[in-house]
VEXDREN-2710 file (C-alpha; in Angstrom, 1 decimal):
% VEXDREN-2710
k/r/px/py/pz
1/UNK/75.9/89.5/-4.5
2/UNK/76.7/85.7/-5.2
3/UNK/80.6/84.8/-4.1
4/UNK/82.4/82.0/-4.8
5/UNK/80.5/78.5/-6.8
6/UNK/77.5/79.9/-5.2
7/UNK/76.6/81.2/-9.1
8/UNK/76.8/77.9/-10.5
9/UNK/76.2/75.3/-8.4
10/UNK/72.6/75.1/-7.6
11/UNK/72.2/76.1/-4.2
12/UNK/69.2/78.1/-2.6
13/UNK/68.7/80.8/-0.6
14/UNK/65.8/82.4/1.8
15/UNK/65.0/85.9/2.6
16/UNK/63.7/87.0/5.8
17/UNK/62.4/89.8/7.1
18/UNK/62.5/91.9/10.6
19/UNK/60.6/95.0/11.3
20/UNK/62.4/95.4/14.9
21/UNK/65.6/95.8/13.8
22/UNK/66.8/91.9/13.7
23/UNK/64.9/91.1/16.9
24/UNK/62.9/88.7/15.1
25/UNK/62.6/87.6/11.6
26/UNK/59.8/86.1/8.9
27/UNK/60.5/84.3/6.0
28/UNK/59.8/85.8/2.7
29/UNK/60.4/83.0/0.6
30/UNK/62.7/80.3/0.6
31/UNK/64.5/77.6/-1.8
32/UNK/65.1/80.6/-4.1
33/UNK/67.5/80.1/-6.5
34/UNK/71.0/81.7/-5.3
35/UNK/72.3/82.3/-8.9
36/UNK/69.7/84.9/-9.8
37/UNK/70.7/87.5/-7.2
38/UNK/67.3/89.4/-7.5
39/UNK/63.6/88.6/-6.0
40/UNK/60.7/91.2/-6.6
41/UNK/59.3/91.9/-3.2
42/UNK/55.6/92.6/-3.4
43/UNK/54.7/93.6/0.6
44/UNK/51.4/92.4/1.3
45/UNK/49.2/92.8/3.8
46/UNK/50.3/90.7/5.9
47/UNK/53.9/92.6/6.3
48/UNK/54.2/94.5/9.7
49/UNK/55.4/98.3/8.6
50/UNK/58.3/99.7/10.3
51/UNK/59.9/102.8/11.1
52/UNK/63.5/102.8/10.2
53/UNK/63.6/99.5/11.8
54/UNK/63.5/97.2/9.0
55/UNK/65.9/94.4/7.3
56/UNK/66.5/92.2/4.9
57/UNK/68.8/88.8/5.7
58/UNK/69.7/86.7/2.8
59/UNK/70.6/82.7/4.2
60/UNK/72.1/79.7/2.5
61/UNK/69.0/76.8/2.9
62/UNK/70.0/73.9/4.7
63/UNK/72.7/72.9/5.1
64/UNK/74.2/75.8/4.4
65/UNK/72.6/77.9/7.1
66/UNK/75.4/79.9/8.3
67/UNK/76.2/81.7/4.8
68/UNK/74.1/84.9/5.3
69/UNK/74.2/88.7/5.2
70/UNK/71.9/90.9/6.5
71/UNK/71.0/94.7/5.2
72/UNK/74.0/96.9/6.3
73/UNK/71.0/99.5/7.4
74/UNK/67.8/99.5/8.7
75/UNK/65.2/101.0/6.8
76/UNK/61.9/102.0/6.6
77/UNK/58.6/99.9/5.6
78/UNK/55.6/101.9/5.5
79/UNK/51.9/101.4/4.3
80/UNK/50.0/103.2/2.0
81/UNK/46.1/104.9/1.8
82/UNK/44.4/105.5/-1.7
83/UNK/41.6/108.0/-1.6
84/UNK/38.3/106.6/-3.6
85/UNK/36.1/109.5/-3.3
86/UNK/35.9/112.1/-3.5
87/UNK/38.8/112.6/-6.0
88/UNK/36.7/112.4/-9.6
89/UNK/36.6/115.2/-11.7
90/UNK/33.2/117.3/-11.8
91/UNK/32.0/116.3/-8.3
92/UNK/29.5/118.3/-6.9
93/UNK/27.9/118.0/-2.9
94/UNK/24.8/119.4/-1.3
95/UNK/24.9/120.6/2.5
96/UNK/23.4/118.5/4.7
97/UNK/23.1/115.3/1.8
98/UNK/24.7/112.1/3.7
99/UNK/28.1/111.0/2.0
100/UNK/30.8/108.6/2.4
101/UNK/34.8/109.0/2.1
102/UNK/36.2/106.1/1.2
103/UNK/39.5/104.9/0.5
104/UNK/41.8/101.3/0.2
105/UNK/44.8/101.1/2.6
106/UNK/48.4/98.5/1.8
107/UNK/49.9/97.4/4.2
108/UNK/49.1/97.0/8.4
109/UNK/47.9/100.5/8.4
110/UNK/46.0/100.5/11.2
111/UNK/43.8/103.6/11.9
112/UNK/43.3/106.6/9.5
113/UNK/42.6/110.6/9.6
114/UNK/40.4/112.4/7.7
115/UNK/40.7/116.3/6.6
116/UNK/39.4/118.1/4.1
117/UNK/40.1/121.7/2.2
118/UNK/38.6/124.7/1.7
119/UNK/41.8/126.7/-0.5
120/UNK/42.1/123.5/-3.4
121/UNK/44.5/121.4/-1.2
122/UNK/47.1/124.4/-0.1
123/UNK/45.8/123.7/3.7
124/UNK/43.9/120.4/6.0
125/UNK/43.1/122.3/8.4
126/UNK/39.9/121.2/8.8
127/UNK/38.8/117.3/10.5
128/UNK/36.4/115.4/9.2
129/UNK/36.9/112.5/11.5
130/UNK/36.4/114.8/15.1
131/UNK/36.2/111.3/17.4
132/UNK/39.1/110.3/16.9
133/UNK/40.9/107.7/14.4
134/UNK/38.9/105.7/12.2
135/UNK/39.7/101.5/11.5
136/UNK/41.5/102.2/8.3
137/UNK/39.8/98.4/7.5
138/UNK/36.8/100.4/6.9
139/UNK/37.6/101.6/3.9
140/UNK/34.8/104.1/4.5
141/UNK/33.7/106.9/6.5
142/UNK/30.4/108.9/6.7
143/UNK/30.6/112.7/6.7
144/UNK/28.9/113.4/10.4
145/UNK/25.4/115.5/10.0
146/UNK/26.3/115.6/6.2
147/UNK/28.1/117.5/3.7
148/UNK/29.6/120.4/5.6
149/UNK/28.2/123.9/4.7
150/UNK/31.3/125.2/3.2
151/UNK/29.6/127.1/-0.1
152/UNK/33.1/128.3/-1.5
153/UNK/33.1/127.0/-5.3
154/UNK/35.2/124.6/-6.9
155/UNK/38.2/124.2/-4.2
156/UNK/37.3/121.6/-2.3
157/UNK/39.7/118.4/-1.3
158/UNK/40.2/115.9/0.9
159/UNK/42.6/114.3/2.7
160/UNK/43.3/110.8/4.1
161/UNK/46.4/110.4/6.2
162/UNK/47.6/107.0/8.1
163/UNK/47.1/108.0/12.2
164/UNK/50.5/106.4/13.2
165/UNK/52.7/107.6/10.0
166/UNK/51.6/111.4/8.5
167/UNK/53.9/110.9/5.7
168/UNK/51.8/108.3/4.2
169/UNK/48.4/110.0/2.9
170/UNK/46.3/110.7/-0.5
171/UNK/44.2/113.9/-1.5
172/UNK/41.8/114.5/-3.8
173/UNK/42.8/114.1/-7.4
174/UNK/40.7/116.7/-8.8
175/UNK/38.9/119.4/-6.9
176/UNK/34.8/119.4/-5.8
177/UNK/32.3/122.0/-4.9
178/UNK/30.0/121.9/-2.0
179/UNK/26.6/123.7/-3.3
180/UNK/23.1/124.7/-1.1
181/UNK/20.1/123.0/-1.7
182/UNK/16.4/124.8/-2.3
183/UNK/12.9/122.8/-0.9
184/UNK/9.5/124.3/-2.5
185/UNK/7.2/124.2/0.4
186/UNK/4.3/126.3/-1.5
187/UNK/2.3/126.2/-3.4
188/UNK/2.8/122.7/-3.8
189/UNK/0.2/120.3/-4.3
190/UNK/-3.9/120.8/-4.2
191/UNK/-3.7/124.7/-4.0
192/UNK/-5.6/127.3/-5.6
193/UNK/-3.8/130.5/-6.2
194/UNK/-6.7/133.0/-7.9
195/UNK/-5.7/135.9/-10.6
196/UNK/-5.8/139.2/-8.5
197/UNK/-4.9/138.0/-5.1
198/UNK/-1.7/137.2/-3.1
199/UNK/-0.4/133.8/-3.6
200/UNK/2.5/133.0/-1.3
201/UNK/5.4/131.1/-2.4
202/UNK/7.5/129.5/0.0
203/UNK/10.8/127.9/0.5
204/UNK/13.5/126.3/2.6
205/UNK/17.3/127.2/2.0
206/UNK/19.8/124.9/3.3
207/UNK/23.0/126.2/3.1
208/UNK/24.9/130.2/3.4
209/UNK/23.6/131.7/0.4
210/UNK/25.0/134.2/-1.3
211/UNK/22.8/135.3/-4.2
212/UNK/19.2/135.6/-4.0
213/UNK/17.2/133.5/-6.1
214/UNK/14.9/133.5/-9.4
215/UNK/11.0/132.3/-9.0
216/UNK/10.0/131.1/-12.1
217/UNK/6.2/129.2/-13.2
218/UNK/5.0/126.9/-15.9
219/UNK/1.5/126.5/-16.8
220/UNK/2.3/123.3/-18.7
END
């Protein structure tokens, strides 16, 4: 709030910025003019977060450094993590296929967690990531030995959570299913199967099937 000719006369202003509580401070931007008593903050990168630690000082530019105000209480700055994939609508996996969670992180978040669903997002209960954190720079992370086999339809999400802060994470969007796959190992290729005698077809399920499966033939 501007006092006195502050409104009128021309002067400037800096903001600063302290994630430890006033210990230290970093400009956000200075020679600002003092008369329009608002500046949109966009926190990049660059901005350490904080945990209930954080202020805002307003000060007079020189000469006028000792008009200033500080916030009256800390608060908090925190990142953000954006899920990438999986979170599309109509997403279907295949045990065992290699695939990547990805995601974009604001702000210094440093390390993420990743967890995924097998009840359409009611429960995380399961870790994708069991090493440890990942380097939320990443942006990525391969599912280890593949897709999980987790055949239970369309109620599949995942989960990406900031390691230091569990408050800021993103699911899924939409829900995916997780399906089996079926290899023909025979007949398959130069083979003769002859009218009258046994001709054995053969396959390889990956997967927990539940259903058995149809065997059908073309002769064109």
């Amino acid at each position: 709030t501007k006092k006195g000719d502050w409104a009128t006369a021309g002067y400037t202003v800096s903001l600063q910025y302290s994630a430890n509580n006033g210990t230290s401070w970093t400009t956000l931007t200075s020679g600002f003019a003092a008369a329009l008593g608002t500046w949109s903050w966009n926190i990049g990168q660059s901005i350490p977060t904080s945990n209930n630690q954080a202020l805002i000082r307003i000060q007079g530019d020189t000469p006028y450094t000792v008009v200033l105000d500080d916030s009256n209480l800390p608060f908090t700055v925190k990142g953000q993590v954006i899920l990438g994939q999986p979170d599309a609508a109509g997403i279907e996996l295949h045990v065992g296929d290699p695939y990547s969670i990805t995601w974009t992180r604001f702000g210094s978040v440093a390390q993420v967690n990743l967890f995924y669903s097998t009840d359409n997002g009611s429960t995380y209960p399961n870790p994708v990531n069991t090493g440890g954190p990942v380097d939320a720079t990443l942006g990525t992370f391969a599912w280890p030995a593949g897709v999980p086999n987790q055949i239970v339809g369309n109620v599949m999400r995942v989960k990406v959570v900031d390691a230091a802060n569990a408050v800021v994470v993103d699911t899924s969007a939409n829900p995916f299913e997780i399906t089996g796959k079926l290899v023909l190992n025979a007949p398959n290729g130069s083979v003769d199967c002859v009218v009258g005698s046994p001709c054995t077809i053969q396959w390889t399920p990956t997967g927990t099937f539940q259903n058995t499966v149809t065997l059908q033939y073309t002769v064109d």
